[in-house]
FILUMKOL-435019 format. One record per residue (C-alpha): residue number from 1; residue in three letters; x, y, z. Coordinates in Angstrom, 3 decimals, padded with zeros to 6 digits. Example, Ala and Ser with C-alpha at 12.3 -4.5 7.8 and 13.67 -1.06 7.14 Angstrom:
<rs>
<r 1, 'ALA', <012.300, -004.500, 007.800>>
<r 2, 'SER', <013.670, -001.060, 007.140>>
</rs>
This chain:
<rs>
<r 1, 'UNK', <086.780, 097.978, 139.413>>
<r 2, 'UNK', <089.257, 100.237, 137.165>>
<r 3, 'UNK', <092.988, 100.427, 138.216>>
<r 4, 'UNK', <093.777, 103.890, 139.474>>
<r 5, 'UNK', <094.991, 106.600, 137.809>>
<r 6, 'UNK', <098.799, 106.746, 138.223>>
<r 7, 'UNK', <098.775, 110.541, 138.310>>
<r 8, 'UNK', <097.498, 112.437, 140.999>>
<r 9, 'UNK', <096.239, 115.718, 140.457>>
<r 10, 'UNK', <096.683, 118.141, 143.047>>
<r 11, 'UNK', <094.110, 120.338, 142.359>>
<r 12, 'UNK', <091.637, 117.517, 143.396>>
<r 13, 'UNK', <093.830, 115.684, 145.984>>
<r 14, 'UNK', <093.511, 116.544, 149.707>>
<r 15, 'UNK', <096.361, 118.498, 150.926>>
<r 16, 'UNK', <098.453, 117.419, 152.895>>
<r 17, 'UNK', <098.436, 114.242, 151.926>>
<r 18, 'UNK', <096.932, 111.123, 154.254>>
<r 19, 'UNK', <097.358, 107.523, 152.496>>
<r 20, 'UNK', <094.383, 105.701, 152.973>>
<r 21, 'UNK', <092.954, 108.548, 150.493>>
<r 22, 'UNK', <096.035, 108.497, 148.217>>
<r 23, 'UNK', <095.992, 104.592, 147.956>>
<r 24, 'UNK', <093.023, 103.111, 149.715>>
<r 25, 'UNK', <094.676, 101.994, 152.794>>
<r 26, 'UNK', <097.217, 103.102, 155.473>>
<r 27, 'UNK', <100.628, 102.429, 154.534>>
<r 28, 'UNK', <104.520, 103.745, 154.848>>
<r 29, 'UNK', <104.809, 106.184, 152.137>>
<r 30, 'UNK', <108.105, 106.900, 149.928>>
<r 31, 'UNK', <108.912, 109.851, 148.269>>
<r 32, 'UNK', <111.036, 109.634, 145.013>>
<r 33, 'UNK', <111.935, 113.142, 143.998>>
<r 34, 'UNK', <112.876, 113.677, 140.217>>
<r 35, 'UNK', <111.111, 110.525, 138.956>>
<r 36, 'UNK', <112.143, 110.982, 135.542>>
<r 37, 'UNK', <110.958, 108.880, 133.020>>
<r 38, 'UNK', <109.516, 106.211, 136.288>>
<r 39, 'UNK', <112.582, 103.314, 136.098>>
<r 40, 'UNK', <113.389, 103.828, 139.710>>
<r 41, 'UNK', <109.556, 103.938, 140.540>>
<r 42, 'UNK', <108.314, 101.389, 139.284>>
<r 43, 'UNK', <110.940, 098.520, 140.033>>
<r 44, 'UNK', <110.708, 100.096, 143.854>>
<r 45, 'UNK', <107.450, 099.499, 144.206>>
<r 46, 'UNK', <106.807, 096.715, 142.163>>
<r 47, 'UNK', <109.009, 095.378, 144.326>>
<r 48, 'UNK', <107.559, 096.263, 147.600>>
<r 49, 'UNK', <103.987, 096.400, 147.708>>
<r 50, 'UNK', <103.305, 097.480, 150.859>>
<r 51, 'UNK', <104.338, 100.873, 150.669>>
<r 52, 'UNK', <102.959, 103.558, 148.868>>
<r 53, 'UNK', <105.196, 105.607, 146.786>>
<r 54, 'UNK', <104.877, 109.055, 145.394>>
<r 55, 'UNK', <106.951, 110.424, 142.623>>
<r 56, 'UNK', <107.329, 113.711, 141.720>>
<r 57, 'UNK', <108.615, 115.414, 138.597>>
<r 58, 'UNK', <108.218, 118.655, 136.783>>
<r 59, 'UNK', <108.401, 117.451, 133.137>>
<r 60, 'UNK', <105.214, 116.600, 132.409>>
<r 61, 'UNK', <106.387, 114.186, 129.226>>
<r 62, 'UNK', <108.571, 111.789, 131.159>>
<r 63, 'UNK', <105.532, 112.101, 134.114>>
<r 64, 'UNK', <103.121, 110.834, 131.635>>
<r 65, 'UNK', <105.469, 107.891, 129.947>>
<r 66, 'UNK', <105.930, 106.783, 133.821>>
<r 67, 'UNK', <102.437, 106.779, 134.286>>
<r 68, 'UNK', <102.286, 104.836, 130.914>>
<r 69, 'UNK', <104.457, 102.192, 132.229>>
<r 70, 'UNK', <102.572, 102.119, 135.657>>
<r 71, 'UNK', <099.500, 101.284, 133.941>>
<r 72, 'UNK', <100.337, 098.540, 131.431>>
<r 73, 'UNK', <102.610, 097.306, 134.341>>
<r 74, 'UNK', <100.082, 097.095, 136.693>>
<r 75, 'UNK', <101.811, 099.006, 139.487>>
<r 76, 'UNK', <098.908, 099.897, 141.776>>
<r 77, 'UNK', <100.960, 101.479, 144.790>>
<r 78, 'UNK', <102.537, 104.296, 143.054>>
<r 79, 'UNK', <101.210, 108.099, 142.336>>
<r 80, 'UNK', <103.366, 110.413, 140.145>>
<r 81, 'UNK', <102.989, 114.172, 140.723>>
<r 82, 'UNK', <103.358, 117.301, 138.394>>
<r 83, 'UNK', <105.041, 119.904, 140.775>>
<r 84, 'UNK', <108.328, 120.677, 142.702>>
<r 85, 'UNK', <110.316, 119.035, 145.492>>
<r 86, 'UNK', <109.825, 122.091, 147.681>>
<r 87, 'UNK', <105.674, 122.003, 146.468>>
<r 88, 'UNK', <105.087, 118.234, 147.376>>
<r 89, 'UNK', <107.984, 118.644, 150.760>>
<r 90, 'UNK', <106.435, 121.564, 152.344>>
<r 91, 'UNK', <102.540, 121.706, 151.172>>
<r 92, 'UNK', <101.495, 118.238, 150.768>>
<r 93, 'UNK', <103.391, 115.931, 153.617>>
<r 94, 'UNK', <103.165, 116.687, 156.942>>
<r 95, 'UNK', <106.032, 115.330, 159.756>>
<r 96, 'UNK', <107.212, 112.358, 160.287>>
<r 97, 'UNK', <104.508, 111.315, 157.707>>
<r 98, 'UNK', <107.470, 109.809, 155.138>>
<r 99, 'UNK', <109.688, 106.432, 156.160>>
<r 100, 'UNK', <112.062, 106.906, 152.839>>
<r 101, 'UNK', <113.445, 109.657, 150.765>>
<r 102, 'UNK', <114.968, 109.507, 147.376>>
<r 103, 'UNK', <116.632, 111.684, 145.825>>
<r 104, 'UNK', <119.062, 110.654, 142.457>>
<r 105, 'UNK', <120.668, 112.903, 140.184>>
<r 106, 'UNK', <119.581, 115.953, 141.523>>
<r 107, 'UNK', <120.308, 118.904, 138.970>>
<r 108, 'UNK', <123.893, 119.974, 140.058>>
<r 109, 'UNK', <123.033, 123.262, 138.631>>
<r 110, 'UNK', <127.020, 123.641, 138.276>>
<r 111, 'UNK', <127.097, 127.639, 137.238>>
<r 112, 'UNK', <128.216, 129.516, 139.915>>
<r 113, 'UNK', <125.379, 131.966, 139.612>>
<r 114, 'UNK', <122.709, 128.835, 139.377>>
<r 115, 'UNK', <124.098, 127.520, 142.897>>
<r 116, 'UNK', <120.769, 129.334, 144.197>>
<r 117, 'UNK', <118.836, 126.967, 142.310>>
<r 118, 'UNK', <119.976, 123.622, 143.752>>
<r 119, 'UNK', <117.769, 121.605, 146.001>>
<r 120, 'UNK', <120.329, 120.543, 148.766>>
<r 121, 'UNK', <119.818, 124.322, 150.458>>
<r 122, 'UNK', <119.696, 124.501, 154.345>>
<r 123, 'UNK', <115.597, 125.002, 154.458>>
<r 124, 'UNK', <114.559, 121.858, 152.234>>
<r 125, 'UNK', <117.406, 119.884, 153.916>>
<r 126, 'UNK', <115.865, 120.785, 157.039>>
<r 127, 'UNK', <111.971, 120.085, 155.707>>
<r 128, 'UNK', <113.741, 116.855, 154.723>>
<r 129, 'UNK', <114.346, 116.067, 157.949>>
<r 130, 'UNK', <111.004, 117.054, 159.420>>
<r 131, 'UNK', <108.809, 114.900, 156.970>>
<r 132, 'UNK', <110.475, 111.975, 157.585>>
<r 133, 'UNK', <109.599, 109.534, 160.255>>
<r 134, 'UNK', <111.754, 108.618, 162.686>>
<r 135, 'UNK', <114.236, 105.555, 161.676>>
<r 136, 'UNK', <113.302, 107.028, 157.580>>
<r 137, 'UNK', <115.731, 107.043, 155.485>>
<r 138, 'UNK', <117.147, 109.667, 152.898>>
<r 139, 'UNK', <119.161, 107.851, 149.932>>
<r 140, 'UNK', <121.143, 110.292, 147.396>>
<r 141, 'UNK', <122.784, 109.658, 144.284>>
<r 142, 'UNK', <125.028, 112.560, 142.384>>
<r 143, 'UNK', <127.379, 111.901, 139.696>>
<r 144, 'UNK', <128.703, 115.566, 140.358>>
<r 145, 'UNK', <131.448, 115.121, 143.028>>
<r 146, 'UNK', <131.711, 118.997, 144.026>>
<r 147, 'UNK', <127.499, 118.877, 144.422>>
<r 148, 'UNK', <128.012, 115.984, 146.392>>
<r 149, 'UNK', <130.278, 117.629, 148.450>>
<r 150, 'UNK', <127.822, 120.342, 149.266>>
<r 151, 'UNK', <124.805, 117.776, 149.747>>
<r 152, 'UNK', <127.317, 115.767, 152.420>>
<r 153, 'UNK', <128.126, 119.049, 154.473>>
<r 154, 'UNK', <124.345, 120.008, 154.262>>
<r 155, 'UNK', <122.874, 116.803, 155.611>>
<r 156, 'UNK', <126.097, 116.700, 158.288>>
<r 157, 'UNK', <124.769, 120.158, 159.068>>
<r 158, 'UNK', <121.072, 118.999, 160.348>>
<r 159, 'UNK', <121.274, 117.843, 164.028>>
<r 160, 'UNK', <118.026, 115.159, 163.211>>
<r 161, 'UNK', <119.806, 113.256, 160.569>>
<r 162, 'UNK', <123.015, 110.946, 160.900>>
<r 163, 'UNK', <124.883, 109.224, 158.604>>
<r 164, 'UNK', <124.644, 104.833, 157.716>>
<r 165, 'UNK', <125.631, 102.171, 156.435>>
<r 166, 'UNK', <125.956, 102.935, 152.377>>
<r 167, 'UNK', <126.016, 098.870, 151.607>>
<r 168, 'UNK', <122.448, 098.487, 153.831>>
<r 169, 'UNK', <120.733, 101.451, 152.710>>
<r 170, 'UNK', <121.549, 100.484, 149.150>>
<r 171, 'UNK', <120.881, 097.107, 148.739>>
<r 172, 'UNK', <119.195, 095.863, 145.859>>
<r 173, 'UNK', <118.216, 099.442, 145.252>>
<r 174, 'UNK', <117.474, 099.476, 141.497>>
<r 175, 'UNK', <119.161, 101.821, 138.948>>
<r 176, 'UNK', <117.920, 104.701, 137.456>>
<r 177, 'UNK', <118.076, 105.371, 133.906>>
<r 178, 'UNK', <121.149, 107.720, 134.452>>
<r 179, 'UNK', <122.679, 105.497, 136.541>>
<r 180, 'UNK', <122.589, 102.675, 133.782>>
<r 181, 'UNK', <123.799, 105.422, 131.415>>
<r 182, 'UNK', <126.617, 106.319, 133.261>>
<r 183, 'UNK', <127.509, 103.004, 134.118>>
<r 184, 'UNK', <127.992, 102.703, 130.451>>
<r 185, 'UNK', <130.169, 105.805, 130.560>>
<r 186, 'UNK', <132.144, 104.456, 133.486>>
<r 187, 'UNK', <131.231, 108.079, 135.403>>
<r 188, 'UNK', <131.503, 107.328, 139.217>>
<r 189, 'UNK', <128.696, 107.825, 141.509>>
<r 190, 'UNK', <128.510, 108.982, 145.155>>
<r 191, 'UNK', <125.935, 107.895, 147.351>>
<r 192, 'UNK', <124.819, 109.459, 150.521>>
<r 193, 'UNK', <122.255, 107.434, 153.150>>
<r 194, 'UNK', <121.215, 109.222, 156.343>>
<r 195, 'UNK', <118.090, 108.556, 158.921>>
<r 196, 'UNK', <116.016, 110.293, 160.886>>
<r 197, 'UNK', <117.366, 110.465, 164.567>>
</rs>
């Protein structure tokens, strides 16, 4: 029987999404948002095989090197999906369908006049909170301290999400390529962890 394809096209996927369809049985899906080139994606799921994780990113380049790596990997519990945050949040999951959120290095968009395009905006914060499950958890990494001080008053802002632990939500979390490059740079990070009340 042939592996499945790593990419999942939504123009032949059933929206919203149900997970026995996306990966052959029912299990607690993940969302990365902004997989990049997959380095996050893969290790997380390698890693934990019981979930089903769905990655989504916009440039269609890195999405097909992560599905590259899936493949020769063998990483069978992970879909990666050519479209928007707000596309996959508010057209393909439905709520409390999600038990993890991931969100690292969102575009800071640090123009003034770009502020309109940053994700962190009261709506998707609030879609956010509806698609995850109760208990899920929502895991940020910026390395843009005044966007991270905009994503912490957002989240603080939505009555169905509260604030824990950074050292439990982040445990043996892998690194994303941009956090091993700024590592190297010795840029600081902020992370943010809330759950679903």
């Amino acid at each position: 029987m042939d592996a499945p394809d790593p990419i999942l096209d939504l123009a032949r996927a059933s929206v919203p999404f149900e997970t026995s369809a996306l990966f052959g049985s029912a299990r607690p899906i993940e969302v990365e948002l902004g997989a990049g080139k997959g380095r996050f994606a893969l290790e997380w799921a390698a890693a934990h095989p019981g979930i089903g994780l769905v990655a989504v990113e916009r440039a269609r380049i890195y999405l097909e090197m992560a599905a590259r790596r899936a493949a020769r990997a063998g990483v069978g519990n992970v879909r990666f999906v050519h479209t928007t945050a707000e596309d996959l949040l508010f057209r393909c999951l439905t709520p409390s369908s999600t038990a993890a959120v991931h969100v690292y290095f969102p575009d800071p968009w640090p123009k003034k006049r770009h502020h309109k395009r940053r994700f962190f905006r009261a709506e998707n914060v609030a879609r956010l909170a509806e698609v995850l499950a109760p208990g899920g958890l929502l895991r940020i990494k910026t390395d843009h301290e005044g966007y991270g001080e905009v994503i912490a008053a957002a989240l603080a802002a939505e009555p169905r999400l509260r604030p824990v632990a950074l050292e439990a939500a982040f445990a043996e979390l892998p690194a994303t390529n941009f956090e091993v490059k700024y590592a190297r740079e010795g840029r600081p990070v902020r992370r943010l962890a809330f759950e679903r009340v």
